[in-house]
C-alpha positions, 0 to 999 in steps of 0.5 A, a space after each residue: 467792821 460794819 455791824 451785823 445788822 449794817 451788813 444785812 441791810 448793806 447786801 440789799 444792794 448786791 442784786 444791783 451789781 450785776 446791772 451796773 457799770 461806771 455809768 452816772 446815768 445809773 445813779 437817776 435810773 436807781 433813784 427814779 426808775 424801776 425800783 421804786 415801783 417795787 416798793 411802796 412810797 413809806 419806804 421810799 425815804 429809807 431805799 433813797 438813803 440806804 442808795 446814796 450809801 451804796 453809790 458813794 461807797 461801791 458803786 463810784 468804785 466798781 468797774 467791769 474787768 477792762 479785758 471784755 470777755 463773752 461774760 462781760 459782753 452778755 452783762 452789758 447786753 442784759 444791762 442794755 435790756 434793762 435799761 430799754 425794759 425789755 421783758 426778756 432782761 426784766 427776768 434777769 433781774 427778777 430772778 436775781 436776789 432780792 432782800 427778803 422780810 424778815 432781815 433783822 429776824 435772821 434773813 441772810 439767805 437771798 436766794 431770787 428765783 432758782 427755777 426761774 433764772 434757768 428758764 432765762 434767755 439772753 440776747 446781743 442785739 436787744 429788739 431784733 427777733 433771734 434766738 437766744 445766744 445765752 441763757 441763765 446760770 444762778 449763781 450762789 455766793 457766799 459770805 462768812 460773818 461774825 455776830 456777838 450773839 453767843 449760840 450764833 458766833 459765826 454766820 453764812 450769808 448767801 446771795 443768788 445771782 442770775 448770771 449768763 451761762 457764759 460766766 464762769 465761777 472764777 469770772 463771778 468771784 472776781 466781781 463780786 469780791 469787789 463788792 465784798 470789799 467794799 460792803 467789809 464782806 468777806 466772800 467765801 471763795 470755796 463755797 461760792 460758784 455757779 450751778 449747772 444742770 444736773 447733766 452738765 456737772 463735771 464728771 471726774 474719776 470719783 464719779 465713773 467709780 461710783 457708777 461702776 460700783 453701784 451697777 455692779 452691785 445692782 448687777 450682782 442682785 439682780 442675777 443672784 435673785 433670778 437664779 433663787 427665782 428659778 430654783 424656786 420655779 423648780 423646787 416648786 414644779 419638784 415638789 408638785 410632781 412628787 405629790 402628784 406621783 405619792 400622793 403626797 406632800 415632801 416638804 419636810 415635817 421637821 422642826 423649822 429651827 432644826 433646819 434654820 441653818 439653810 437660811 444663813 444667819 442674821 446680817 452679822 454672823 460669826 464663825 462660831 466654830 472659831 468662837 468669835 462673838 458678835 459685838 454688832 449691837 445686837 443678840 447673837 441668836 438663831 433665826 427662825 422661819 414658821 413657815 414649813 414651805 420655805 424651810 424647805 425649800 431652803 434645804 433644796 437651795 442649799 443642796 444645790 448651792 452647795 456644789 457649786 462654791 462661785 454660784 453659792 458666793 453670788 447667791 448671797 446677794 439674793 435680794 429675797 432671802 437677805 429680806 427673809 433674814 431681815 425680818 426673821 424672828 428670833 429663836 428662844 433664847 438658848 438655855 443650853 449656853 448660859 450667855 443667852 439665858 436672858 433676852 436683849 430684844 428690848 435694845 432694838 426699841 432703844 436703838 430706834 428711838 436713840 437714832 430718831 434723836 440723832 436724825 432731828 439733831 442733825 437736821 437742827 444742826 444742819 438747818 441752821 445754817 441755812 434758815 431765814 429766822 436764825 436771829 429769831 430762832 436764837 431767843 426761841 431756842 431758849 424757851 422751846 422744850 423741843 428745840 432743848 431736846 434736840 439741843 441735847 442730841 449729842 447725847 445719843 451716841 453714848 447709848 450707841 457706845 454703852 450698848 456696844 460695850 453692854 454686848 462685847 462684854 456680855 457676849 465675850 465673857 460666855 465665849 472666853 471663859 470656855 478658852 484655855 491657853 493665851 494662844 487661844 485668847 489670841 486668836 480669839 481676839 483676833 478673829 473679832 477684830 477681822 470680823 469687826 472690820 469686814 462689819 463695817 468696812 464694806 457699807 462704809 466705802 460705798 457711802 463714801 464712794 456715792 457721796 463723793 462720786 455721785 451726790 451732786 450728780 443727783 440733784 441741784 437746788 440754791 444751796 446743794 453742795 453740786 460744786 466738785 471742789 466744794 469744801 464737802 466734797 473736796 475733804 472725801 476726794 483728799 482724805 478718804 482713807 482715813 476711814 477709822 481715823 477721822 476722831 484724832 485727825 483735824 475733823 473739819 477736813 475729814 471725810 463723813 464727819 458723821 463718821 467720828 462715832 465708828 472711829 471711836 467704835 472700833 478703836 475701843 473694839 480693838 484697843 479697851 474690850 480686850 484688856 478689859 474683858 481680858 482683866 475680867 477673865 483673868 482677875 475679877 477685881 482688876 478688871 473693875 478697877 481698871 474700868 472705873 478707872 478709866 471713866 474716872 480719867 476720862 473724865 478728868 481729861 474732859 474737865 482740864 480740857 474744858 477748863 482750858 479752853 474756857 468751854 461753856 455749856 454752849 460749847 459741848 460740841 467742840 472737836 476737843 471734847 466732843 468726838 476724842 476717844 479719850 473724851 467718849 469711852 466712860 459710856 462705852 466702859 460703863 456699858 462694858 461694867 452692865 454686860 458683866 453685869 448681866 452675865 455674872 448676876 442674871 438674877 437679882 437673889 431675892 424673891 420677885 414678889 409684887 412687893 420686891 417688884 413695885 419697890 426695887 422697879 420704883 427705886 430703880 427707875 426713879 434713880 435711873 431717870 433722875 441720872 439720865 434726865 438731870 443732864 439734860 435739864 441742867 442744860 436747858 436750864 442754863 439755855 433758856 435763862 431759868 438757872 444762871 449762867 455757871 462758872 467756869 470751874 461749873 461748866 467744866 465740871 458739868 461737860 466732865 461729868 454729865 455723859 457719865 450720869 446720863 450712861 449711868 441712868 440708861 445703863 440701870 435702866 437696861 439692867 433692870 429689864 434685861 433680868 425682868 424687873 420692869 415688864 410694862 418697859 420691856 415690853 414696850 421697847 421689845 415690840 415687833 416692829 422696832 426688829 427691823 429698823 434696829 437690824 438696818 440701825 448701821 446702814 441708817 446712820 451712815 446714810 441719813 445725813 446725806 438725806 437731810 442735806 438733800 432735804 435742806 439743800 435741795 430746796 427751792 427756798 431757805 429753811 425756817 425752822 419752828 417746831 411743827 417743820 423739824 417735826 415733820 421734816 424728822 419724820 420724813 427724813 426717818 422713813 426715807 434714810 431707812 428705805 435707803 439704809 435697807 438698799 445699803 444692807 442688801 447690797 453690801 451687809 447682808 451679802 458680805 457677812 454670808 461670804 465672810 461665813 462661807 470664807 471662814 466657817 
């Protein structure tokens, strides 16, 4: 095997291949002719060395298929061009791969000029005036190599080819998987094809699903807003005549929340009368609307609704009034029950900001694969705080599992205290568990259907996934259905990868907060045990895992302790420990005096961050080389335990704000405008990686990562999967929870 560097500069001279057949002339034509014009004469020594390397070995060796096809045909042609220098074959050469600066700082992604080989044109008989027979079809070949370099032991190399669109990608493999063999590259066969225009793009049975479903979504919107459009017309012309008549205004002057319940709950509502509990990661509260307008014109349009069941169903489609629950605000906190005698609004500042650190993870994650300064990048990583965040950003789903424990636990405990019977808990239990499942399923199948159906019919760029039978997309048209199983399957082949942390959710939802919260109600003590417990053997597992394999601190994303539900449940248990918390000590028993206050907050929080900052620089430190490298007993301890420290500082953290202690923080993370993007937090994370793969995939040239790009490009990808993330809730949340209600209530 060459080295590294070897085969990097080896793959100069794969944009050669295409315009050379077992032709000697060549060999002059290489030394002498055209490419020396492209370089200057200081690199002439080394591009006459480095030739005579790519002769020997590849070229004296390399034949054309000896069965002459349309492809083979319109190579020659474009050869011939070449050699006559036509102007017209000239563009086939520029726009194929030619070796980039920057090859010893990581520039594995040859792209040529993707725009350009599209507008390209070929003819059979070079010289004569005739329109084109064939034009440009860029090709990406990709090839799998190994490094010693520990955060990057495995590459992709990509090479864009400008070939004739009478080739297909089979014909394009054979040939370049000759040269691959000779280079000691090995060709990725799944990953390497020829791109289309987006028109062309096959079309299959996933495609024709995904565009019946998103026309009768789009359908069903656009009819139930027109009939609210039109009951509003005519509530409006109503009330107009009414005053006209009286004198008078006949819009009700009853309080708007007494009348809220014309406005359905919230995207995730439950049927209360069954006394099932919303564990959607937020408060389960009424809404309230200010406006004495609109409050009753919604007692209008639910007595109108109300005899007629079909148009009250299609009606929860209604783009403005599931806008209208979005953005409501919440009611004061019910005193009347005691599960809402504190307020959680603070949450929606966390989950914001938790899912802006799992999008610029996932960018960073995603982009190195397909940036031109990786080798670069590598010794960079070590030294940019930034970068070590972003490295760290497999901690964010465990504040999404404490938080979804935190409200299962807290939000149970008040409903099954007040149920008598083990018939009752069961069916209580049941009821969630179905209501879970309506939740999440719905959202869920559409990204699935739209990223296996519809993705590469969207766009196209040097490295978008448009192949059907590209790894990506291959998984989803295979293993769809795995929909919650895709933690404990093989990951690699799973569908959504992203998806393990609804997997791992809904596993505990069905599975730990029943007998946990079950084990509370019935004996206290039990229930604490068996928590402490489970983190404890949770960790335990975690450690031997680690220590088996070997597993450094670099390798904190490996499937076996990563995305198990074995390896992630401590953050979810210790959420579940806050929410009984909250619910059984709502109020620390001393006096909140400035004194009481500014000690227990300053304790507290500095307690608290040390926890959930220690992990994080211990994992820097040992990135950038300002702590040793650990042992093997140390790093195992470390991916043992760190998620539980982490948990631990986030979870005191909640709890001194949930009871009061620590307004300035409460009040920054319960800010307005934190209330909408936290309620379209689900729809988000299902939706954003599809943008950054459209982002980074769907560009014109390769990805550089530095500080100031995965900054913006953070940004960017932020406000676009929210905007996309609200069309999903109002076509599939929104309106599937008001039927779940109408069904169940």
């Amino acid at each position: 095997m060459l080295r590294f560097k070897q085969n990097l500069c080896l793959l100069w001279f794969l944009w050669c291949l295409l315009y050379c057949n077992a032709k000697k002339p060549l060999k002059s034509s290489m030394k002498n002719g055209y490419f020396h014009e492209l370089y200057d004469d200081n690199y002439a020594e080394s591009f006459n060395s480095m030739n005579n390397l790519f002769v020997n070995n590849v070229y004296t060796n390399l034949k054309l298929p000896e069965i002459k096809t349309s492809c083979t045909n319109d190579i020659l042609n474009i050869i011939l061009g070449i050699y006559q220098k036509q102007s017209w074959a000239l563009q086939w050469l520029d726009a194929t791969t030619h070796p980039p600066p920057g090859i010893v700082g990581g520039a594995m992604h040859w792209v040529g000029s993707y725009d350009v080989c599209l507008k390209c044109s070929g003819y059979h008989s070079v010289g004569e005036k005739e329109e084109p027979k064939f034009h440009g079809s860029y090709c990406t070949m990709v090839f799998d190599m190994n490094t010693s370099i520990a955060i990057i032991p495995e590459l992709r190399m990509s090479v864009g080819l400008c070939m004739p669109n009478t080739c297909t990608s089979e014909e394009v493999r054979s040939i370049i998987n000759t040269t691959a063999y000779y280079l000691l590259l090995r060709l990725n066969q799944k990953e390497s094809f020829c791109h289309r225009f987006v028109g062309d793009v096959q079309k299959d049975t996933w495609y024709y699903i995904a565009v019946s479903i998103c026309s009768a979504l789009t359908i069903l919107v656009v009819i139930a807003t027109s009939i609210d459009m039109f009951l509003y017309i005519q509530w409006y012309h109503v009330q107009n005549l009414n005053k006209y008549i009286t004198g008078t205004n006949h819009i009700s002057e009853r309080s708007s929340i007494e009348n809220v319940n014309h406005i359905e709950e919230q995207t995730h509502p439950l049927i209360e009368s069954d006394g099932i509990v919303n564990n959607d990661q937020e408060q389960e509260s009424v809404r309230k609307i200010d406006d004495k307008h609109l409050t009753a014109f919604n007692e209008y349009r639910k007595s109108v609704l109300e005899k007629r069941i079909l148009t009250k169903i299609l009606c929860a489609y209604s783009l403005p009034i599931n806008t209208m629950k979005l953005c409501a605000q919440r009611m004061e906190d019910d005193k009347s029950s005691r599960t809402y005698n504190i307020s959680l609004t603070f949450l929606d500042g966390i989950r914001c900001m938790s899912m802006i650190w799992i999008i610029g993870g996932h960018i960073l994650l995603h982009g190195y694969k397909l940036t031109n300064n990786l080798i670069i990048l590598a010794g960079e990583f070590r030294r940019i705080w930034l970068f070590g965040m972003y490295f760290n950003g497999h901690l964010a789903p465990d504040i999404f599992f404490f938080m979804s424990g935190l409200l299962m636990c807290y939000l149970c405990m008040g409903r099954l205290t007040n149920l008598i019977g083990v018939k009752n808990h069961m069916k209580f239990w049941s009821m969630l568990i179905v209501h879970r499942f309506i939740r999440l399923t719905p959202a869920y199948l559409v990204t699935v259907i739209f990223f296996t159906g519809l993705l590469n019919h969207i766009y196209d760029g040097p490295f978008f996934p448009q192949d059907i039978h590209s790894p990506v997309i291959e998984n989803c048209r295979k293993y769809w259905y795995f929909l919650y199983l895709t933690n404990v399957i093989d990951f690699r082949n799973s569908c959504l990868q992203w998806s393990w942390y609804i997997a791992n959710d809904i596993q505990y939802t069905v599975i730990l907060a029943p007998i946990f919260i079950t084990l509370l109600v019935w004996k206290r003590i039990t229930g604490i045990l068996f928590a402490f417990s489970f983190i404890l053997l949770s960790s335990l597992i975690t450690y031997f895992t680690a220590y088996i394999h070997s597993f450094e601190i670099m390798d904190i994303a490996k499937d076996e302790i990563y995305l198990r539900p074995y390896t992630r449940c401590g953050a979810y248990m210790i959420g579940m420990l806050t929410g009984w918390l909250l619910y059984e000590y709502p109020r620390l028993e001393m006096r909140n005096t400035r004194r009481n206050q500014f000690f227990i907050v300053s304790i507290g929080y500095l307690v608290a961050a040390f926890l959930f900052v220690l992990p994080i620089f211990i994992s820097y430190g040992v990135l950038s080389g300002l702590l040793t490298e650990m042992s093997r007993r140390t790093a195992a301890a470390y991916l043992a335990f760190h998620r539980v420290s982490f948990t631990l500082g986030i979870g005191i953290s909640v709890y001194l704000c949930a009871i009061g202690w620590g307004k300035p923080i409460y009040n920054t993370f319960a800010w307005s405008g934190f209330r909408v993007p936290a309620r379209l937090t689900y729809s988000a994370y299902l939706i954003h990686p599809i943008i950054v793969t459209i982002f980074i995939n769907g560009a014109q040239t390769p990805f550089i990562i530095d500080q100031l790009e995965v900054v913006r490009l953070t940004a960017s990808t932020t406000v676009f999967s929210y905007i996309v993330a609200y069309i999903l809730s109002m076509t599939t949340e929104y309106p599937i929870s008001t039927i779940e209600k109408y069904l169940f209530r």
